[in-house]
C-alpha positions in Angstrom: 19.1 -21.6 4.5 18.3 -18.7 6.8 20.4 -18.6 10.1 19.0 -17.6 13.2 20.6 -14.0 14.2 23.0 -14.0 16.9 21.7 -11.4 19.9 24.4 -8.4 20.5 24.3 -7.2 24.1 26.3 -4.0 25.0 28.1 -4.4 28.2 28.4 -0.7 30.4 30.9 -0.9 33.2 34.0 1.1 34.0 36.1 -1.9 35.7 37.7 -3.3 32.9 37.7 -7.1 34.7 33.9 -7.0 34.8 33.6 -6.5 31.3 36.1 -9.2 30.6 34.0 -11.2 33.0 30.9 -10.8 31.4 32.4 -11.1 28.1 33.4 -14.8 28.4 30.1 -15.6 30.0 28.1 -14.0 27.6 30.4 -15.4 24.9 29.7 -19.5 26.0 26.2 -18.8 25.7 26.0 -17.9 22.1 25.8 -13.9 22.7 27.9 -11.6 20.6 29.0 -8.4 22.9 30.3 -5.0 22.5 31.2 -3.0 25.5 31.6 0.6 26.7 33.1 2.2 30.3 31.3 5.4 30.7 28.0 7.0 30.1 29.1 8.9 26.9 30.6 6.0 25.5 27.0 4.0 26.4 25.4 7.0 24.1 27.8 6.2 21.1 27.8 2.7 20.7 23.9 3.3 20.5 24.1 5.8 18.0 26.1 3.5 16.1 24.5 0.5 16.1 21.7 0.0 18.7 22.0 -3.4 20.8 19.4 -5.8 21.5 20.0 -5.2 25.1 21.9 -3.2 27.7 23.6 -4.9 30.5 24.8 -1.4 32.7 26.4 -0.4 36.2 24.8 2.4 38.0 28.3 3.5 38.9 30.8 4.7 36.8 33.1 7.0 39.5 35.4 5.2 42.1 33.8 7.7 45.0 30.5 7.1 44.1 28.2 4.9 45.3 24.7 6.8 44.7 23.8 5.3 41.8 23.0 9.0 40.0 25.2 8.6 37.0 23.2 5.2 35.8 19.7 6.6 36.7 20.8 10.0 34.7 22.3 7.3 31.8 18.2 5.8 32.3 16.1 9.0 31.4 18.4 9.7 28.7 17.9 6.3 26.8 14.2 6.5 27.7 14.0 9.4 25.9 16.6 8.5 23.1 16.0 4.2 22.5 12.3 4.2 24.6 12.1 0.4 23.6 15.7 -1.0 24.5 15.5 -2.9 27.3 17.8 -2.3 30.0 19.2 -4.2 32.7 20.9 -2.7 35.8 23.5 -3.9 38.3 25.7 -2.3 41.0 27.6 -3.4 43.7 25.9 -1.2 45.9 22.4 -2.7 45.9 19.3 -1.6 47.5 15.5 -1.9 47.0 15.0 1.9 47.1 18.1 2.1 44.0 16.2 -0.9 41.8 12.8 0.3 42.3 14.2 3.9 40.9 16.3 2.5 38.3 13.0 0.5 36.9 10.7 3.4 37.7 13.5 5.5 35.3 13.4 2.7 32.8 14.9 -0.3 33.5 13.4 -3.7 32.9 15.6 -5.6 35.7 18.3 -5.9 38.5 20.9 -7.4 39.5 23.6 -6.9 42.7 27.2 -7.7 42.1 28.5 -10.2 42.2 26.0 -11.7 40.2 25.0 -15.4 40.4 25.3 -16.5 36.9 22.5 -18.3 35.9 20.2 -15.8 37.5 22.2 -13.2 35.3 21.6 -15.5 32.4 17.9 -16.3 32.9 17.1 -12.3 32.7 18.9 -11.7 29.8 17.2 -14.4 28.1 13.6 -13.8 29.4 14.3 -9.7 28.4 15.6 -10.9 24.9 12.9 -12.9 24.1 10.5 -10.6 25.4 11.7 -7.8 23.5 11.5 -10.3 20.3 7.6 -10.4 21.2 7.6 -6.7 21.3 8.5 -6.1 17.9 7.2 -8.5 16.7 3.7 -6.8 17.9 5.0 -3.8 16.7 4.9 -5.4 12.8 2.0 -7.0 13.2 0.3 -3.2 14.1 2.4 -1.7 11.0 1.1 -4.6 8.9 -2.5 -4.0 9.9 -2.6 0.1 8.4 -1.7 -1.6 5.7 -4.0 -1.4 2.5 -4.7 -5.3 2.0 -7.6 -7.5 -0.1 -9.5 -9.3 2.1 -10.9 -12.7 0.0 -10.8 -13.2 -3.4 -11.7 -9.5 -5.5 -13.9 -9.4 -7.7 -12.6 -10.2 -11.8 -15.2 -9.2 -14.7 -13.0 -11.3 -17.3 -15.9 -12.9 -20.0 -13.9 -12.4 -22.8 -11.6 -14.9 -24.9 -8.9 -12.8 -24.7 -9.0 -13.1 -20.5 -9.5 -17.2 -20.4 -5.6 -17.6 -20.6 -4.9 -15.5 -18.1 -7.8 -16.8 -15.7 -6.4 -20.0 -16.7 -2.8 -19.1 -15.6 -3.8 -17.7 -12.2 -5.6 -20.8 -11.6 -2.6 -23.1 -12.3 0.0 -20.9 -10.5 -2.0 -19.0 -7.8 -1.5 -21.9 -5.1 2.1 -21.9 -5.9 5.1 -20.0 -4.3 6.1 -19.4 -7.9 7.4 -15.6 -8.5 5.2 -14.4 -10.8 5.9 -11.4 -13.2 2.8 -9.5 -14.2 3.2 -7.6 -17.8 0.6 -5.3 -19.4 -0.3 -1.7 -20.6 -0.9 1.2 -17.7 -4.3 0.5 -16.5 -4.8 -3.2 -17.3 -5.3 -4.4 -14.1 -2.1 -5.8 -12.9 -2.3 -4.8 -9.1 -5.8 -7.2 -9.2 -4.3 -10.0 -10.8 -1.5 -9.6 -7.6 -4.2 -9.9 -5.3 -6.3 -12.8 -7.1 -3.0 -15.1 -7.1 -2.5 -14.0 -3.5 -6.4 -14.5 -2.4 -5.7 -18.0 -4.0 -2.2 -19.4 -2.5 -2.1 -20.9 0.7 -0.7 -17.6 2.0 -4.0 -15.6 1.9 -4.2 -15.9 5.3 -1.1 -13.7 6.2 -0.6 -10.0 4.4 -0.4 -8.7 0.8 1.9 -5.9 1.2 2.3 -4.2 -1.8 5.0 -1.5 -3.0 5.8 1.1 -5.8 9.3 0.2 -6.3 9.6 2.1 -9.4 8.4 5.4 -7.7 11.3 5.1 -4.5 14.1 7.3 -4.6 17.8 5.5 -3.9 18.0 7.2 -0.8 14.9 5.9 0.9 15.0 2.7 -1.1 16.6 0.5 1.3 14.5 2.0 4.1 11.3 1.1 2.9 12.2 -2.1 1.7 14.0 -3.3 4.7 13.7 -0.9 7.6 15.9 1.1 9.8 16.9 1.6 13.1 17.1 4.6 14.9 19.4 6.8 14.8 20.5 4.9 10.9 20.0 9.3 9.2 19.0 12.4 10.6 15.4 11.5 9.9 14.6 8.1 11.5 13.5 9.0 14.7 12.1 5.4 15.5 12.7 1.7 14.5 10.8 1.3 11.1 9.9 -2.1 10.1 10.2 -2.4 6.4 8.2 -4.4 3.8 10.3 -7.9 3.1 9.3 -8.1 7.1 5.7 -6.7 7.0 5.7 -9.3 4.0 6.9 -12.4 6.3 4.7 -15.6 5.9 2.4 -13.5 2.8 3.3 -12.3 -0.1 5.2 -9.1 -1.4 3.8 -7.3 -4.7 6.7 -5.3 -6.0 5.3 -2.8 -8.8 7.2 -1.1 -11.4 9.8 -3.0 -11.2 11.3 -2.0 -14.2 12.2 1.3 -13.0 14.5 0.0 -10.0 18.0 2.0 -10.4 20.8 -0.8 -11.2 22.3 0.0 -7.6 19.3 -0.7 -6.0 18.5 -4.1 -8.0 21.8 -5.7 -6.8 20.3 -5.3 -3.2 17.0 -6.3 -4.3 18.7 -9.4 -5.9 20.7 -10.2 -2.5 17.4 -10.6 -0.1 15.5 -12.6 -3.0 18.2 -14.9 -3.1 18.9 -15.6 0.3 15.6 -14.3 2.1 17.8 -12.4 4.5 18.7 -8.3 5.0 19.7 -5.6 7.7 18.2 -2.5 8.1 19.4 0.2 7.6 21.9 1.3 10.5 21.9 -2.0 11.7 23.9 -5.3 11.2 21.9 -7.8 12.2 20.8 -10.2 10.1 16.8 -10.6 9.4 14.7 -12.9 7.5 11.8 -13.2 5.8 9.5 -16.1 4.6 7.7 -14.1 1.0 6.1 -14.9 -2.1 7.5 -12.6 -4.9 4.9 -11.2 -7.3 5.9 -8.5 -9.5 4.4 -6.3 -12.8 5.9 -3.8 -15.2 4.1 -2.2 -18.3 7.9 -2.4 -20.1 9.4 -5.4 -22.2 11.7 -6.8 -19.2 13.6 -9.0 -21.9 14.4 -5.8 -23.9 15.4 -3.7 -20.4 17.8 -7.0 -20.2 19.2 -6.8 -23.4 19.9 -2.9 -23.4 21.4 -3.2 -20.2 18.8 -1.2 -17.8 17.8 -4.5 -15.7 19.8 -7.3 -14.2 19.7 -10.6 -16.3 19.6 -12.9 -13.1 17.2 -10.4 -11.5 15.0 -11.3 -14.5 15.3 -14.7 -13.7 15.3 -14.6 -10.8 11.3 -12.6 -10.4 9.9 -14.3 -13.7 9.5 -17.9 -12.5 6.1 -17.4 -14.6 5.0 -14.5 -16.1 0.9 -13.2 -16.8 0.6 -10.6 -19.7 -2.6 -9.0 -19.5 -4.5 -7.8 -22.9 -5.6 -4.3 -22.9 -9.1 -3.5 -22.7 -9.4 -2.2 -26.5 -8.5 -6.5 -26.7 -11.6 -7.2 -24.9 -14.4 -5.9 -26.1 -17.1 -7.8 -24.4 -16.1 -7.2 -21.0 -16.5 -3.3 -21.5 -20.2 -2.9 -20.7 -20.2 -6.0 -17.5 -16.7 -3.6 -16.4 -19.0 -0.4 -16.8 -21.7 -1.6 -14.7 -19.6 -3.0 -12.3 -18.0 0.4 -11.8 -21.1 2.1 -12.2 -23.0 0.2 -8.8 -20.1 0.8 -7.3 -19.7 4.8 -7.6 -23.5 5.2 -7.2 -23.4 3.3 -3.9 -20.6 5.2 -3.1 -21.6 8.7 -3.8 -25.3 7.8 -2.9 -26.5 8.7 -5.7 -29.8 6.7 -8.1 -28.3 6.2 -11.0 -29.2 3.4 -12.3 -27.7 2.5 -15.5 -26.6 3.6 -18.6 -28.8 5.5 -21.8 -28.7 4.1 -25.4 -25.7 6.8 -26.4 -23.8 6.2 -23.6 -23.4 2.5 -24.2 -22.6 3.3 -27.9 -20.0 5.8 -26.6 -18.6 3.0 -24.3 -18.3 0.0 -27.3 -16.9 3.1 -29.9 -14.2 4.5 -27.7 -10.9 2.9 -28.0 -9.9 3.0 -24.0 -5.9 3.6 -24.3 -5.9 3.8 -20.4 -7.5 0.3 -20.0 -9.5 -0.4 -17.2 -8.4 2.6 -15.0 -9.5 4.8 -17.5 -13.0 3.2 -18.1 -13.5 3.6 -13.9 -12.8 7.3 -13.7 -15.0 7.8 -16.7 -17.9 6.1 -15.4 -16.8 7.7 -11.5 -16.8 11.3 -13.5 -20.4 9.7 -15.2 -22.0 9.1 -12.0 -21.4 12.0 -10.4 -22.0 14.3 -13.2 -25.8 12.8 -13.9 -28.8 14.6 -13.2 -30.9 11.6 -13.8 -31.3 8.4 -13.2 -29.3 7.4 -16.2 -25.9 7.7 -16.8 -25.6 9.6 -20.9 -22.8 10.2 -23.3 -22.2 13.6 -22.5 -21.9 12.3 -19.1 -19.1 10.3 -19.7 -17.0 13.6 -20.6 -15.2 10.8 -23.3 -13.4 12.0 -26.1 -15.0 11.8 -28.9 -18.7 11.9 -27.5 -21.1 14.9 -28.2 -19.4 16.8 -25.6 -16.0 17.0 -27.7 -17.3 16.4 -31.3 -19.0 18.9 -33.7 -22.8 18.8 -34.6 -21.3 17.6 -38.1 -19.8 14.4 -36.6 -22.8 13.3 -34.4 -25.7 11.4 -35.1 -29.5 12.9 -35.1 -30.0 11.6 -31.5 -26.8 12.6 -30.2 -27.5 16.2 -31.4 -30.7 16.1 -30.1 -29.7 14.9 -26.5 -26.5 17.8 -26.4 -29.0 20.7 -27.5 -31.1 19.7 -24.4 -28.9 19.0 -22.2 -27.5 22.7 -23.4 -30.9 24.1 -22.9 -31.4 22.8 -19.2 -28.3 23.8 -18.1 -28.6 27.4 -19.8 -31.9 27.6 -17.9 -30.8 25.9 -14.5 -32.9 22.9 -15.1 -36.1 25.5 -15.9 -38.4 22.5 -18.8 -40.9 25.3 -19.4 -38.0 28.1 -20.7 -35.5 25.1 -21.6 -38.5 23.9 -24.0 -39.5 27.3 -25.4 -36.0 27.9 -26.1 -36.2 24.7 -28.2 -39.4 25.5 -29.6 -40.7 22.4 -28.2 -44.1 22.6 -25.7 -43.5 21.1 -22.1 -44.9 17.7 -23.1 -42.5 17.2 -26.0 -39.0 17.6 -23.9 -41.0 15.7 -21.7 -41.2 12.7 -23.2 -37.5 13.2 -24.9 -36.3 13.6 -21.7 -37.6 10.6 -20.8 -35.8 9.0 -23.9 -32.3 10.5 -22.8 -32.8 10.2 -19.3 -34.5 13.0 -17.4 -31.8 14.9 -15.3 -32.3 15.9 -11.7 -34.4 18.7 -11.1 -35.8 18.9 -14.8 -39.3 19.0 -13.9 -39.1 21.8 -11.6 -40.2 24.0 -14.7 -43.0 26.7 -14.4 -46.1 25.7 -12.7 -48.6 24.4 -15.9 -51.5 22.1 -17.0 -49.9 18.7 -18.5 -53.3 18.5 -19.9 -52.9 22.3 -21.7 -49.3 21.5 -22.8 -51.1 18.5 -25.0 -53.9 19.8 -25.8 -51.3 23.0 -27.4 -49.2 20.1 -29.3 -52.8 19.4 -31.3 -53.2 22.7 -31.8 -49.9 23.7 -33.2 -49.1 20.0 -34.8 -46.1 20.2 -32.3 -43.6 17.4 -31.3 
């Protein structure tokens, strides 16, 4: 059971009875403290370990009264800790001081001696307001983050897909952790986002990461934030993923390729739901639903050693293996033309299907990067076509015309390359493309036709349709 994470305010004074003072008050009410008599020791303690507030005198030298050192210490944490907030107090009050200590930063006053509940109702109001701050602050970080809105779209017709539609029907309303197993390419990152579009959770964020691709040292960062000031590098306060994640669900990918160090910290936070940041030690939480995928055989990582046998319990409540694509033959063409609206709409381009050869190329190639592979074929496909039709050549697969010899294709995959040879040796010219071919314009016409004219084809030399016929009787042409 999560706990609720004790505030830490850093108390700034350099009378050692006031800090004693506020200590014991502060304590009673639940507040851990840390304190500090001097500017340069208010610097440190941030650098440490930031607080979740500042309680400071404006005074810090027995003949001064000015207030000068605390507005200096103001501009400095502006600049260094911009959303700390800050309270100020002095013995030597004034409106003029507390307007410029607020106008340098500050997000209150108070006069010694303080009345305490006044005391204790600012820190509480700043507190919580500074809670409602960050948590704005996540809710902006989650929102540049790439999620599914609704339920994506599944092409799954096959037999070999019903059990896993099956599964994700039985388990995506769950809060099961659900481990995701297949080949490179098979679609695990969708099935993620169909059992998250279908838990009571779809409502908050899918944040998804590449575990396997995070180095050690940035690991921790990613996953569970920093502070600033935690390295050399972290400028700002970073919210990390189990946070982004709080109320949705977290997609952890790769998770095969998590360094042993880093899956005993990864085993912690699933086990309790609570982490620091980095730099920080204050507790967090965080309400997630654990989905993960690997391409590997977890159970054989476990038994050589490489992965964590309770972290293997502890992500494969239920676990999805998706077939590979070669297993599921009669989603390839509904997959291809899926893919294929979807590039042409993109790229604005009228293609409108696929020719005879290019659907044979499509059922005869054996696909050994699954679904990712068939998407940048038919993406390459579409963009490649100068016609309306998307043809084998097109596809760029290997295997097709384009990568087999004359020997290994059939009579209408020749025919088809030699053309589309022709046309591009001619820059789309019909009239010299045909001659070349010792066909009239008519015949590569009509073959054209057959194949799938490409773009600009009929831009040939300015001639009779009528004469080019009228020639094939003549000749006994094509």
């Amino acid at each position: 059971m999560s706990r609720t994470p004790v505030a830490t305010i850093l108390l700034a004074d350099d009378q050692a009875d006031v800090l004693e003072a506020l200590r014991l008050l502060l304590k009673g009410e639940g507040y851990a403290t840390r304190t500090a008599r001097s500017p340069a020791e208010v610097v440190t303690a941030i650098a440490q370990q930031e607080p979740d507030l500042l309680l400071m005198d404006l005074n810090y030298s027995r003949d001064t009264t000015s207030g000068q050192e605390g507005l200096a210490l103001l501009e400095r944490l502006r600049d260094r800790s911009p959303e700390l907030p800050v309270v100020v107090m002095t013995a030597w009050g004034s409106i003029e001081l507390a307007v410029e200590a607020v106008r340098r930063g500050a997000r209150d006053f108070v006069e010694k001696p303080w009345d305490n509940d006044r005391l204790l109702s600012i820190l509480g109001n700043q507190l919580a307001l500074a809670a409602a701050l960050r948590k704005s602050r996540g809710l902006e970080a989650e929102n540049r983050l790439l999620r599914g809105e609704g339920a994506p779209d599944f092409v799954a017709q096959s037999r070999a897909m019903q059990p896993v539609l099956e599964m994700i029907e039985r388990v995506g309303p769950s809060d099961a952790a659900v481990l995701i197993t297949g080949e490179n390419g098979t679609g695990k990152g969708l099935v993620a986002r169909l059992l998250h579009a279908s838990s009571p959770r779809a409502g908050k964020p899918l944040v998804t990461v590449n575990v396997g691709g995070l180095a050690a040292t940035v690991f921790e960062s990613e996953l569970f934030g920093h502070v600033r000031g935690a390295f050399t590098d972290a400028k700002t306060d970073r919210v990390g993923r189990f946070e982004l994640a709080d109320g949705g669900t977290l997609f952890l990918d790769e998770i095969a390729n998590v360094p042993p160090a880093q899956q005993t910290k990864l085993l912690r936070v699933l086990e309790s739901g609570e982490f620091e940041p980095v730099g920080s030690s204050r507790t967090r939480s965080a309400d997630v639903r654990l989905l993960t995928a690997t391409n590997s055989d977890l159970a054989a990582e476990v038994g050589e050693g490489r992965f964590r046998r309770d972290l293997y319990f502890r992500v494969r409540t239920v676990e999805i293996q998706l077939p590979p694509l070669r297993d599921r033959r009669e989603d390839l063409l509904p997959l291809a033309e899926r893919f294929r609206a979807s590039h042409a709409k993109r790229y604005r381009k009228e293609v409108n299907g696929f020719d005879a050869a290019a659907v044979r190329a499509i059922e005869r190639h054996s696909w050994p990067g699954n679904v990712r592979e068939l998407d940048h074929a038919v993406e390459r496909a579409v963009l490649m076509s100068r016609g309306n039709r998307v043809s084998a050549v097109d596809l760029g697969l290997e295997g097709t015309p384009a990568s087999r010899g004359l020997e290994e294709m059939t009579l209408e995959e020749v025919e088809e390359h030699l053309i589309k040879k022709a046309l591009d040796r001619y820059g789309g010219n019909v009239s010299q493309a045909a001659s070349a071919l010792g066909l009239s314009r008519s015949a590569l016409y009509r073959r054209l036709e057959k194949h799938g004219r490409p773009e600009g084809a009929l831009e040939g030399e300015a001639g009779d349709e009528a004469d080019d016929e009228g020639e094939d009787e003549a000749t006994g042409g094509p």
